[in-house]
N, C-alpha and C positions, 0 to 999 in steps of 0.2 A: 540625777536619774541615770539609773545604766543603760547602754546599748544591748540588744542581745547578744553580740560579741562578747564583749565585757561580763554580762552571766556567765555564759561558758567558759570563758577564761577563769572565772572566779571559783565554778564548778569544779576546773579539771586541774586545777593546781589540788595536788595533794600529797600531804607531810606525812612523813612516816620517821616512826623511831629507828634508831642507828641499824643497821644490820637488817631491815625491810626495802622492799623498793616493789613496782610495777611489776619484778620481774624476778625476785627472789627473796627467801626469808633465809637468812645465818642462823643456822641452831649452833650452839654448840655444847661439847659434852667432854669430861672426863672419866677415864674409865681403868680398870687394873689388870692393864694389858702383860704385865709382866711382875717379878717377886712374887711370894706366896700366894696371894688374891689370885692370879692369874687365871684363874680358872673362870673367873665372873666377866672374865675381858671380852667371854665370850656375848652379853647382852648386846655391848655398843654396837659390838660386828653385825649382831641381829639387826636391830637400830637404823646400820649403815645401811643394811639390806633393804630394808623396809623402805626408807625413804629411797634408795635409787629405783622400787619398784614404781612407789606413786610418782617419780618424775617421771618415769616409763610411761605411765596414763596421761602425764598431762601436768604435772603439780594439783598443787592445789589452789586452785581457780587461778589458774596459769601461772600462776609460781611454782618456780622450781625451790626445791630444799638443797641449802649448800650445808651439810651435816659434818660438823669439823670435831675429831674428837683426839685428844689428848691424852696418852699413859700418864697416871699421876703413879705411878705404883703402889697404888694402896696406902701413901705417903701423904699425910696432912700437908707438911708443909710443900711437896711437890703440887700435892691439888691447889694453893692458894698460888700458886706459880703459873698454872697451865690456865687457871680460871682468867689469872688477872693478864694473861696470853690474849683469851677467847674475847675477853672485853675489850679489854686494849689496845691488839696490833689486829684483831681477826674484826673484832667489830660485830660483836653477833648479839642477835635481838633477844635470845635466852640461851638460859643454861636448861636441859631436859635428860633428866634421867641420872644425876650425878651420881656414883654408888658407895655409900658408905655415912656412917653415922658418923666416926673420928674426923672422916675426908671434908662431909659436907658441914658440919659444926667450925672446922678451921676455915672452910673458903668462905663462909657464908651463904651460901646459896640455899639453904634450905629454911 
């Protein structure tokens, strides 16, 4: 039998996947910030915008968004670089908004 200590303890323990926490979620994103594409490099910027607006209000339900995005250059094999970046050394809980059919077919994220 538990104490009601020990409920609450057991209650307020809680796991979250790699890149979440109590206090932030890790998006992260590649985007064709430079070479031909460049032109579309302008979404993520939007993207970036957006989320520094909602940390502005508050997060989302007190998370803040740490929005990490990466020039692939419109470059398959750059995007499978930058992605295995954002997984590996950055630690983010998704990829959102990747751009590209070539890009996102080589990283696999789609």
């Amino acid at each position: 039998m538990r104490s009601a200590d020990g409920c609450r303890a057991a209650r307020a323990e809680k796991k979250y996947d790699v890149g979440a926490s109590d206090i932030e979620i890790k998006m992260g994103n590649t985007g064709p910030y430079s070479r031909p594409a460049s032109s579309y490099g302008t979404m993520p910027k939007a993207m970036a915008a957006y989320y520094r607006m909602i940390n502005g209000q508050g997060g989302v339900n007190g998370r803040k968004i740490n929005f990490i995005s990466y020039d692939d250059a419109y470059s398959p094999p750059k995007t499978v670089e930058q992605v295995r970046r954002l997984v590996g050394q950055d630690g983010v809980l998704l990829i959102a908004s990747p751009h590209g059919t070539p890009t996102n077919s080589a990283s696999g994220t789609t």
